[in-house]
N, C-alpha and C positions, 0 to 999 in steps of 0.2 A: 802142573798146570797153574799159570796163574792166578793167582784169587781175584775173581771180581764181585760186584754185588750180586747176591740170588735172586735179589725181587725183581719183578718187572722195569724197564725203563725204557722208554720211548726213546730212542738217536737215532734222528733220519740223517746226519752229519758226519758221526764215525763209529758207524756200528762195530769195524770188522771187528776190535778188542772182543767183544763180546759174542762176536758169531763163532769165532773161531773157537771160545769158551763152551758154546753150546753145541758146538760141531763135535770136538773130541769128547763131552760128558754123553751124548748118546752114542758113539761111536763103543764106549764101553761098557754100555749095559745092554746091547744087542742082545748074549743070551741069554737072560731071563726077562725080557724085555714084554712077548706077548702071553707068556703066563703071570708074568704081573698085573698087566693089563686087565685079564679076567678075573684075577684073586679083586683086583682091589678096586671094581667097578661092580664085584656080583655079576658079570659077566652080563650086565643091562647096556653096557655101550654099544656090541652089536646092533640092539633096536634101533639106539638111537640113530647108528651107521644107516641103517635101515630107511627110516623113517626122511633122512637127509635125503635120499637116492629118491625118495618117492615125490620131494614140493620140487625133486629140478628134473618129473619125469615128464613127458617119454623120452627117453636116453635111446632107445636101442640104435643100433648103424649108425650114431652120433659121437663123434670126437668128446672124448671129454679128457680133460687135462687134473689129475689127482693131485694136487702141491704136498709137501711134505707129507710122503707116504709113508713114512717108514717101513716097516713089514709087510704093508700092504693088505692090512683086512679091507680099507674100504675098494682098494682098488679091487680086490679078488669079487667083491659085490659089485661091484660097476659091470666087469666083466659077465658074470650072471648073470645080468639083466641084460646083456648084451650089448651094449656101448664098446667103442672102439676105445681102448685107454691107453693112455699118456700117463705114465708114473716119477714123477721128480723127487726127487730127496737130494739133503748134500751130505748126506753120512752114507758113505760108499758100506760101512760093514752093514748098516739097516737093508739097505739096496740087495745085497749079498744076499744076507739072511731070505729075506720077502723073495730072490726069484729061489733059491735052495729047496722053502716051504713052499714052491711051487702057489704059490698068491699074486706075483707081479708076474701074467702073461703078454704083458701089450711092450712096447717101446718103455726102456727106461732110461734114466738119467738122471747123474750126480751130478747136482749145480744146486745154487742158493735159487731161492722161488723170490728172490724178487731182481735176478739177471735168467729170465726166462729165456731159453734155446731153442724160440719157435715162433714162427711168422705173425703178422699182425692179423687176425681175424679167421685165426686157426679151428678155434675149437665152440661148440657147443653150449657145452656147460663146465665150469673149474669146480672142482670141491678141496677142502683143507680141514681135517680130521686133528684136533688136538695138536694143533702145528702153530697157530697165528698167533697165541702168546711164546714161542720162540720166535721173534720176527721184531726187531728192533724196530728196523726201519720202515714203519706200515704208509709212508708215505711213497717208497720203491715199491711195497709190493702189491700196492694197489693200483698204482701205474700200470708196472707189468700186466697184473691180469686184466684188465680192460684192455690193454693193447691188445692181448694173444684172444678175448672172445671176440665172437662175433657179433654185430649187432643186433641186441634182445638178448645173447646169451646169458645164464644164470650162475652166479658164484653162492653157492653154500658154503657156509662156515658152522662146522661144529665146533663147540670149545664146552670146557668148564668154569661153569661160571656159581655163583654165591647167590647161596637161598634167599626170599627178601622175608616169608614168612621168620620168626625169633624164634619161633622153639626147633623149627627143621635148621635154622642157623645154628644153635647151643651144639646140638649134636655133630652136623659139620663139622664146626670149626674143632672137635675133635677129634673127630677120623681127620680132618687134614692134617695138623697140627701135630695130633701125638700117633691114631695107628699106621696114617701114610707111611711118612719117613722112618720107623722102627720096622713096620713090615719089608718095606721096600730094600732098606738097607737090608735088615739079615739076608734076607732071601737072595740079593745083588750084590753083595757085597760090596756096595757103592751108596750108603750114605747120602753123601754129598749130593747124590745126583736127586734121590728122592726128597731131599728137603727143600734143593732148587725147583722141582716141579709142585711142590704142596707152596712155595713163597710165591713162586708166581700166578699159581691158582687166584691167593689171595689178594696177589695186588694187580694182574691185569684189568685193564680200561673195561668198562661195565657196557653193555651192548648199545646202551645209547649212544656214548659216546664213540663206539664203533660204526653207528649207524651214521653219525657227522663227519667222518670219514670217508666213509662212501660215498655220501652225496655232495662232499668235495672233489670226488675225482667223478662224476657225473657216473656214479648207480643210483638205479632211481627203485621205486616198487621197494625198498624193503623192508621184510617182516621180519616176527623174532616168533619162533615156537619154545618153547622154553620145556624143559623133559624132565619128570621125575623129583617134581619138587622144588623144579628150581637149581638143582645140580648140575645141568648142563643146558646151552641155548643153541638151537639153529638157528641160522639165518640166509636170509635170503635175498639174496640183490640183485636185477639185472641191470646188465650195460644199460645205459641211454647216449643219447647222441650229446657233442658238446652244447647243444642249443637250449636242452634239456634242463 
């Protein structure tokens, strides 16, 4: 694989170097991929999964489109709730894995989530679970998903984001820093791939600046719920019209 940078960086110009970079590192930590998840969340991300489903409900008999799914815990919760779901990812073994664990029941699809493979005013509500800091180019994927809602529909983004409290930071910054990437590695035998997700933790765009994003491609209404300290933020944007 070739070496690129771990941290985060914004190219809405020429991302593929880089996708393709982050295409094959999840590609190879599929299997230990959702017990690490659990080990090194304290198994609290489900709520948060949870909690996401509940600011973009009533979902039920409602299209909803899951962007990088990988394994598919959020989507297996959409489903639950009853929502008709749409499962994307571009790592065909994640894809694999999630319908295997019988978690991705609805329509699936291997493609990058910002060349979406579905009509303009398809779906309901979009959610993206720990996916939008792999996503170089947030100026394509934000297009995309306004193109594919409908109007009013709601896009949730969960992500992890950095304490602003100082003494919940001190501690953070080393669980990411040093037990992340040590735990991650042994257990995956892939290094690399957990030190790339503890760098980007640290240097993805802060939700403000997320939220200026948004309301450059005309979502309007959003909030930020922030979970558990400040370790992780929802958010929540609807379409608005271009007038908006």
């Amino acid at each position: 694989m070739k070496k690129v940078a771990i941290t985060y960086e914004l190219d809405n110009r020429n991302p593929k170097e880089r996708k393709q970079f982050i295409q094959k590192l999840f590609n190879v930590i599929v299997p230990t991929y959702d017990l690490l998840n659990r080990l090194l969340s304290f198994g609290i991300d489900q709520s948060w999964r949870k909690k996401a489903i509940r600011l973009i409900s009533p979902i039920e008999n409602k299209r909803v489109l899951d962007l990088c799914c990988g394994t598919g815990d959020l989507s297996l919760l959409l489903t639950q709730n009853n929502a008709n779901v749409s499962s994307l990812d571009f790592s065909e073994n994640m894809i694999r894995q999630g319908i295997k664990r019988e978690a991705l029941k609805g329509d699936t699809v291997v493609a990058d989530a910002c060349v979406i493979p579905f009509n303009d005013n398809s779906f309901h509500s979009a959610t993206i679970a720990f996916g939008i800091r792999n996503i170089p180019d947030l100026n394509n994927f934000f297009k995309e998903v306004f193109r594919v809602l409908k109007p009013g529909g709601k896009l949730a983004i969960l992500e992890l984001t950095r304490p602003e409290n100082p003494i919940v930071r001190i501690f953070y910054k080393f669980y990411l820093h040093g037990l992340l990437p040590i735990i991650g590695g042994i257990i995956s035998g892939e290094k690399m791939a957990y030190r790339y997700l503890a760098k980007t933790i640290a240097t993805f765009i802060e939700p403000c600046e997320l939220q200026v994003l948004l309301q450059k491609f005309n979502f309007i209404n959003t909030r930020h719920y922030k979970q558990t300290f400040g370790v992780a933020t929802i958010t929540i944007s609807s379409k608005g019209t271009h007038d908006d």
